[in-house]
SEGUTI-268803 format. One record per residue: residue number from 1; chain; x negated, y, z negated of N, C-alpha, C in turn. Coordinates in steps of 0.05 Angstrom, whole numbers, plus 5000, padded with zeros to 4 digits. Atoms other than C-alpha are relative to their C-alpha. Layout:
N
{atom NUM,"A",{X,Y,Z},{X,Y,Z},{X,Y,Z}}
...
***
This chain:
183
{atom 1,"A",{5019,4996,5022},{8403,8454,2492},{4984,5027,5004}}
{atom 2,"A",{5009,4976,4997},{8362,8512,2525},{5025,5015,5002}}
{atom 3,"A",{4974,4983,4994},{8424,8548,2538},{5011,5014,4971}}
{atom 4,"A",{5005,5004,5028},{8431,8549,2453},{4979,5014,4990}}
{atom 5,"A",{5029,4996,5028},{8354,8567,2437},{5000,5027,5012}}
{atom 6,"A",{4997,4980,4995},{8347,8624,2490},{5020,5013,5015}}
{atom 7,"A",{4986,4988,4988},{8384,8675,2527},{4992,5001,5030}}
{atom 8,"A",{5026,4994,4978},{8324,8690,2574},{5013,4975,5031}}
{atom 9,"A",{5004,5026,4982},{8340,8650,2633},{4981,4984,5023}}
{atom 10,"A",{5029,5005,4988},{8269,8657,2657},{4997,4974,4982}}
{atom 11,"A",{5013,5014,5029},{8255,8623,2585},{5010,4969,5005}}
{atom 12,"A",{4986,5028,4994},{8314,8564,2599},{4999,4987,5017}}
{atom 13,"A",{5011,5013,4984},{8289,8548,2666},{4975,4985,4999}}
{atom 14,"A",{5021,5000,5005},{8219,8550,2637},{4993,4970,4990}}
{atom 15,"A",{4992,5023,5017},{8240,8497,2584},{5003,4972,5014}}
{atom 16,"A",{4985,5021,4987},{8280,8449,2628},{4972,4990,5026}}
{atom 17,"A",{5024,5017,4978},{8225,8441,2679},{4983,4991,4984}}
{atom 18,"A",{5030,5007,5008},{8156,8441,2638},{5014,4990,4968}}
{atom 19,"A",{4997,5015,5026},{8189,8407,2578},{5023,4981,5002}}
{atom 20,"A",{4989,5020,4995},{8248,8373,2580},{5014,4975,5024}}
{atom 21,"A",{4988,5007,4971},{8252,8348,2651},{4964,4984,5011}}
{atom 22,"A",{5019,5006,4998},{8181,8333,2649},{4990,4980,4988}}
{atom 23,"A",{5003,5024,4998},{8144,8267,2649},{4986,4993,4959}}
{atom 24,"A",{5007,4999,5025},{8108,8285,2575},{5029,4984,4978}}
{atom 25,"A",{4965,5010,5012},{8191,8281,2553},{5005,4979,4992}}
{atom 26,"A",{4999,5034,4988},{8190,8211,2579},{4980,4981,4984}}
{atom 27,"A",{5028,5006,5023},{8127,8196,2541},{5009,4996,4964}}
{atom 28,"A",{4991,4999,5022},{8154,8226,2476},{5023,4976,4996}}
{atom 29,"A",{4971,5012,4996},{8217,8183,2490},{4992,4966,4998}}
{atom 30,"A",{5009,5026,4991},{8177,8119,2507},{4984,4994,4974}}
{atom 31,"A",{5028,5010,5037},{8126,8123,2432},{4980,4995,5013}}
{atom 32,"A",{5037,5002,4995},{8063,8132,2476},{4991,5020,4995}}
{atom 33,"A",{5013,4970,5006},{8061,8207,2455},{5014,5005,4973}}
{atom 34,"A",{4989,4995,5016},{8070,8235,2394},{5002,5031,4989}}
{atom 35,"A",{4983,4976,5006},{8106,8303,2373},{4974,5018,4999}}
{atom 36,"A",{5023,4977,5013},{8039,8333,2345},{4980,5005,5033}}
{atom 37,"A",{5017,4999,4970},{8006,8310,2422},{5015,5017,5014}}
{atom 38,"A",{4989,4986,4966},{8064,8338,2471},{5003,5032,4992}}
{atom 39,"A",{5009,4979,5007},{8069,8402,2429},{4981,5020,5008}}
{atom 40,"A",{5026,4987,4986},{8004,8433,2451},{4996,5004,5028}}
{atom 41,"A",{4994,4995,4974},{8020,8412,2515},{5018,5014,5012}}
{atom 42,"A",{4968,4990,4985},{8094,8434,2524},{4985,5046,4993}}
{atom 43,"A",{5013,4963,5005},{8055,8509,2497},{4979,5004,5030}}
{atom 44,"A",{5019,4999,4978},{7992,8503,2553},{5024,4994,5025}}
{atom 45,"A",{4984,5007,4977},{8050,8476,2609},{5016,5027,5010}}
{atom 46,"A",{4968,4969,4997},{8108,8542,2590},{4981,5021,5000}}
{atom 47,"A",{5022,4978,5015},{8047,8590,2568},{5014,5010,4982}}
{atom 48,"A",{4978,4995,5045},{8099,8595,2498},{4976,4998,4982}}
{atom 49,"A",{5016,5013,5024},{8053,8594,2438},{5013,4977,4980}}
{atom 50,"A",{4986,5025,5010},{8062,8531,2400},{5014,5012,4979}}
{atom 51,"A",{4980,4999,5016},{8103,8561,2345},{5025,5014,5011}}
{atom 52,"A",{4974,4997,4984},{8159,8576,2397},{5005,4972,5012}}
{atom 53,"A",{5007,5025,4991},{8145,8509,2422},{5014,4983,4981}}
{atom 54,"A",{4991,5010,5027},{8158,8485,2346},{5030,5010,4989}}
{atom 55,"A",{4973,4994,5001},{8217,8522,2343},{5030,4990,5015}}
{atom 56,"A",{4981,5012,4979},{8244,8491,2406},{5009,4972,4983}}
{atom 57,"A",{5003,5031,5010},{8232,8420,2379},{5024,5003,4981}}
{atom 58,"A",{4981,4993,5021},{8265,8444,2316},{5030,5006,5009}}
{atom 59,"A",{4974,4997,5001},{8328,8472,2340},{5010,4971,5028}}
{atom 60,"A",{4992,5019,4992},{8332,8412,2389},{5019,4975,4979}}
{atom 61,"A",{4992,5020,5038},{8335,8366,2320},{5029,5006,4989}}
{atom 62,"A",{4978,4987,5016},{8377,8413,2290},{5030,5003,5013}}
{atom 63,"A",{4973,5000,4977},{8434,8410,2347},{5004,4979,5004}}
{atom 64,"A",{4982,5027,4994},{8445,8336,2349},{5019,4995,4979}}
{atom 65,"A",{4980,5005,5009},{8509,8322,2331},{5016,4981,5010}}
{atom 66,"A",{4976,5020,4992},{8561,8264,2330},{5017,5015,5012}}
{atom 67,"A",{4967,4983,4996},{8620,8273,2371},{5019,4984,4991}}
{atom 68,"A",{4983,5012,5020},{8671,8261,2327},{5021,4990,5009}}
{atom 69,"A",{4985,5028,4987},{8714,8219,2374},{4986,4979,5000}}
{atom 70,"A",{5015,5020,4999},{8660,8174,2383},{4991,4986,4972}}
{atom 71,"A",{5010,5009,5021},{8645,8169,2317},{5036,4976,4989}}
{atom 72,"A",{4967,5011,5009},{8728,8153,2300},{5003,4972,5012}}
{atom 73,"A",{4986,5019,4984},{8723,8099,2361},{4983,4982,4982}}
{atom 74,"A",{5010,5019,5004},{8661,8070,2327},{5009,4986,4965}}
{atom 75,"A",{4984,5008,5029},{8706,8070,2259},{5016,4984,5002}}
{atom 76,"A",{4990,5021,4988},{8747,8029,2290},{4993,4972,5005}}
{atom 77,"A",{5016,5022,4992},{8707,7984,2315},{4986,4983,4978}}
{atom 78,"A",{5021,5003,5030},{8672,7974,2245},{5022,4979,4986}}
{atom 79,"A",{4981,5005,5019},{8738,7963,2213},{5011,4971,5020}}
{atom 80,"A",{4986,5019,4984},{8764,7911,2274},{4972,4971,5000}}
{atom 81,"A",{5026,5022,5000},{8689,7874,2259},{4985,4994,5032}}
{atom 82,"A",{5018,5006,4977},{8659,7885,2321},{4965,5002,4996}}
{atom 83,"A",{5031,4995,5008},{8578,7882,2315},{5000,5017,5019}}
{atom 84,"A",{5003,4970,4968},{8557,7942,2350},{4963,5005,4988}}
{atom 85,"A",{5022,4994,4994},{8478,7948,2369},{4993,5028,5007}}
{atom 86,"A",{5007,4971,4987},{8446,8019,2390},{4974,4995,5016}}
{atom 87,"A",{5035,4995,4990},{8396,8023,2439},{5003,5027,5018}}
{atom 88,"A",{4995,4970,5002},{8376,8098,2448},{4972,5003,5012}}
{atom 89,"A",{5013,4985,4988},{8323,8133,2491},{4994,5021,4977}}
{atom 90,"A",{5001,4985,5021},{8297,8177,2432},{4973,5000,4987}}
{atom 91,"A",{5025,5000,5018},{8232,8193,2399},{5009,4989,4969}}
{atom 92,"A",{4994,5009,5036},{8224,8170,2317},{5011,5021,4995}}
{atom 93,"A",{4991,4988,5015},{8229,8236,2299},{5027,5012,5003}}
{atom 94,"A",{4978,4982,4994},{8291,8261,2331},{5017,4975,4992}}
{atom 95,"A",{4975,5014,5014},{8333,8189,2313},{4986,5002,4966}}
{atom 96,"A",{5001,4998,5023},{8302,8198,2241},{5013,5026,4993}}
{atom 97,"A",{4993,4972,5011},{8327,8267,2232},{5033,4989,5003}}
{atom 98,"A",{4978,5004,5000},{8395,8239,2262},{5009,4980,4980}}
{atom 99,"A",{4997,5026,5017},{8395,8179,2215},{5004,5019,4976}}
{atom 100,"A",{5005,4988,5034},{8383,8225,2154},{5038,5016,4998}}
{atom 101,"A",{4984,4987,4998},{8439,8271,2176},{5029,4976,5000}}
{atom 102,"A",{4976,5022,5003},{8491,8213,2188},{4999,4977,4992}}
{atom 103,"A",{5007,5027,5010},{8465,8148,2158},{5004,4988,5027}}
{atom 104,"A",{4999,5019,4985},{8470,8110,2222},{4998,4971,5003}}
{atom 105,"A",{5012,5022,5007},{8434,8055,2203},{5027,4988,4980}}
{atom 106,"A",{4984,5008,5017},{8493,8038,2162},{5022,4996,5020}}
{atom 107,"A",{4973,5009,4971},{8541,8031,2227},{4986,4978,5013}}
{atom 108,"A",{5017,5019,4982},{8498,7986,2266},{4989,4969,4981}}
{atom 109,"A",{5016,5021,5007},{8481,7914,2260},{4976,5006,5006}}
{atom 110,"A",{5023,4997,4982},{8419,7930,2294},{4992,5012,5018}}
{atom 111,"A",{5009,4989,4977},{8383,7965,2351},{4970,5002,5006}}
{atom 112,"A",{5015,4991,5002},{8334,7988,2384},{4990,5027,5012}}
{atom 113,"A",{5011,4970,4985},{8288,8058,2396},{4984,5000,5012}}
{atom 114,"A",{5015,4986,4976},{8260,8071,2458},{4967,5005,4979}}
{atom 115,"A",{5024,4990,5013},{8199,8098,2416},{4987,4984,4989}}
{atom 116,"A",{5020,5026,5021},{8184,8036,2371},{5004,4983,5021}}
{atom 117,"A",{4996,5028,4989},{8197,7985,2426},{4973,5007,5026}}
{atom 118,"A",{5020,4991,4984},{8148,8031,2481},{5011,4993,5029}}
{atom 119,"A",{4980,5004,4973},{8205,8018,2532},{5017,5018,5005}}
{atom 120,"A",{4987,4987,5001},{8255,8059,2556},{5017,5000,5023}}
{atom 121,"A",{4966,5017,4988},{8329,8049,2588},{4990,5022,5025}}
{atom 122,"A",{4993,5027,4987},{8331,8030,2649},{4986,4980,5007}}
{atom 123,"A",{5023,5021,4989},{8273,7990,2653},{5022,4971,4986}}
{atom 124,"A",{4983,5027,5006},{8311,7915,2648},{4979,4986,4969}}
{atom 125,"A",{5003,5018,5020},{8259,7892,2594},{5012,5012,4968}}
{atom 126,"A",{4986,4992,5034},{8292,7936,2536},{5026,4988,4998}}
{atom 127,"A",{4968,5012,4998},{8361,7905,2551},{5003,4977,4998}}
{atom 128,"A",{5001,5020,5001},{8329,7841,2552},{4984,4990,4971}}
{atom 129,"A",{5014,5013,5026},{8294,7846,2488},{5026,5005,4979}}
{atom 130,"A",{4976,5000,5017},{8361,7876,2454},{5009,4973,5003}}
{atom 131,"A",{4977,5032,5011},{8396,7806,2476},{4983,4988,4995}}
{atom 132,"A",{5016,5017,5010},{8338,7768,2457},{5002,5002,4964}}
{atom 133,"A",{5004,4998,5032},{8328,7801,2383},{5024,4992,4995}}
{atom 134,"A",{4975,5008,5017},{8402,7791,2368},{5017,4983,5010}}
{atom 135,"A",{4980,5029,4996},{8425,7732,2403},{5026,5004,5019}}
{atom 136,"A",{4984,4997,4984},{8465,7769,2456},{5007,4990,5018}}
{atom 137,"A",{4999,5009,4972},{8505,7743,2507},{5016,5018,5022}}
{atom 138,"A",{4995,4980,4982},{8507,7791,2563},{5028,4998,5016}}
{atom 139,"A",{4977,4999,4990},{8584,7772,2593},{5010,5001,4971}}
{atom 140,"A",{4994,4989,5025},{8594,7785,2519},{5001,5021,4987}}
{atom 141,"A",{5004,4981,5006},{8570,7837,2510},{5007,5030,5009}}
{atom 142,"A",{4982,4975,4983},{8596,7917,2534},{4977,5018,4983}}
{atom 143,"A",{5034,4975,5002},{8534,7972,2536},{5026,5020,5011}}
{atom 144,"A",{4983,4977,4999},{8570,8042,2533},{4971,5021,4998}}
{atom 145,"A",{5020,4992,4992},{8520,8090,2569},{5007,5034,5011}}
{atom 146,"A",{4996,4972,4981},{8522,8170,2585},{4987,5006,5038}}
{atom 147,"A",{5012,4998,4978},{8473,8156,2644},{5000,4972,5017}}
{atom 148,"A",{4995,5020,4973},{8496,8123,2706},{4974,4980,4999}}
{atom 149,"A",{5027,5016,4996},{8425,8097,2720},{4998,4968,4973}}
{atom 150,"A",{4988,5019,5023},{8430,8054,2650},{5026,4981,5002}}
{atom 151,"A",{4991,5015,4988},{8491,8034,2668},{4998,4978,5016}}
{atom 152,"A",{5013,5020,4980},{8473,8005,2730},{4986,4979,4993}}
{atom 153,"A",{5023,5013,5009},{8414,7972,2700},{5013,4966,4986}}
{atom 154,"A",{4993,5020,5025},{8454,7931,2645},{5018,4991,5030}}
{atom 155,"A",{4985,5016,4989},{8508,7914,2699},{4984,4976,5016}}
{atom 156,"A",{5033,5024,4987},{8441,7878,2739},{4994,4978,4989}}
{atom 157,"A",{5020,5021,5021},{8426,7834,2678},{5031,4985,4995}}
{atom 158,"A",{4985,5016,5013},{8502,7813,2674},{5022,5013,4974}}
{atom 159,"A",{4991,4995,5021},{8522,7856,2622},{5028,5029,5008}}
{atom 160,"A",{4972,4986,4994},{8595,7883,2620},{4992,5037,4993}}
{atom 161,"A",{5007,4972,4998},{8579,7970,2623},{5023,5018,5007}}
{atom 162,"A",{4978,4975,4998},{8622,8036,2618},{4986,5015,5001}}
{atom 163,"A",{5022,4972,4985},{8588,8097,2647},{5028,5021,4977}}
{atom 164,"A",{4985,4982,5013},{8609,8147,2587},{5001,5027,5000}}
{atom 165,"A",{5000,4977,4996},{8630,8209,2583},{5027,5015,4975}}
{atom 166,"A",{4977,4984,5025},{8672,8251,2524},{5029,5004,5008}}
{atom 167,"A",{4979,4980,4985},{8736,8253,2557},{5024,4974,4986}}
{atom 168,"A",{4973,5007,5015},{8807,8225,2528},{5000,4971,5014}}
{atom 169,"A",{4995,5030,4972},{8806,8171,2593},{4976,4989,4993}}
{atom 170,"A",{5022,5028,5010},{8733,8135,2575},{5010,4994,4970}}
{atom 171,"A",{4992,5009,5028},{8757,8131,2502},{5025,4975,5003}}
{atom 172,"A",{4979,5027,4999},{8820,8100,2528},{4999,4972,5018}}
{atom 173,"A",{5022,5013,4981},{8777,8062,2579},{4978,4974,4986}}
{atom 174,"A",{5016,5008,5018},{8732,8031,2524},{5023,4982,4978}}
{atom 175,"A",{4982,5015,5020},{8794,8014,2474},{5013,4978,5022}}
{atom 176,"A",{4982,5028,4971},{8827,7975,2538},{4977,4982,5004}}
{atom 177,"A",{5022,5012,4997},{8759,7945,2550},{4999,4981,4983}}
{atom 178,"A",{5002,5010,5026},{8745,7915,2478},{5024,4990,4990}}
{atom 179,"A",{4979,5007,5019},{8822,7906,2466},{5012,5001,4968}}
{atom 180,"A",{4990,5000,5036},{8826,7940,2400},{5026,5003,4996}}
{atom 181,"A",{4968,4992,5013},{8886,7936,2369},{5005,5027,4983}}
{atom 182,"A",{4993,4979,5017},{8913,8009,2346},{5015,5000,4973}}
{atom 183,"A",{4976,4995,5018},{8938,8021,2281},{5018,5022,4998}}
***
């Protein structure tokens, strides 16, 4: 993402420490801070003035994108009737921007966001309130996770986990998993 906004690699170190690697992040991520609070801070932390700050935010937003394997596997999955939940580490405004851009909300039975719930993966009680709200049963269930740590977490509680990653072998890793049938 810094690698994208600047060139500077003073600037992209700058970023990655005092903003996205930093505990405020975690905050935004968790819905105990909100965009207009860490703002001011992520400017006082980098010494950036906040409308470089605002620009960061912005082209952060503006760079999430499906990856369009993932999206194909979860077309799949849609069409084979699997219920598929999301639970996402994510401020409101960055899954609302993604929601607008892809309807999401229209793939998913359900989920939840890190930001409205004031939890955030790997703490065991967000994994425990996903199978609570929807009636999950965790040897039933298969959590597909980019971060090991998450992983781990859900395999603790019982729950079948694939440590993901974009590559031809977790896709075919995931379809062997679930047993979809190819057409």
């Amino acid at each position: 993402m810094v690698e994208t906004f600047t060139h500077s690699h003073y600037e992209q170190e700058v970023l990655l420490k005092n903003v996205l690697q930093h505990p405020d992040w975690l905050a935004l991520d968790r819905g105990t801070m909100l965009m207009a609070e860490v703002i001011p801070k992520f400017a006082a932390r980098t010494g950036f003035p906040e409308a470089r700050m605002e620009d960061f935010i912005d082209h952060i937003q503006s760079s999430l994108r499906l990856i369009q394997a993932s999206k194909t596997l979860l077309d799949e999955l849609i069409e084979q009737e699997f219920h598929l939940y999301f639970l996402s580490n994510m401020s409101t405004a960055f899954f609302e921007t993604l929601n607008e851009k892809h309807d999401l909300s229209t793939l998913f039975d359900g989920g939840l966001l890190s930001a409205r719930e004031l939890l955030l993966k790997p703490e065991p009680e967000i994994f425990q309130l996903l199978m609570n709200r929807y009636d999950l049963i965790p040897e039933e269930t298969y959590f597909i996770d980019d971060n090991e740590p998450n992983v781990l977490a859900a395999r603790e509680l019982g729950i079948n986990a694939i440590h993901f990653s974009a590559t031809p072998s977790c896709y075919q890793e995931i379809r062997s998993a679930l047993r979809l049938k190819i057409s």
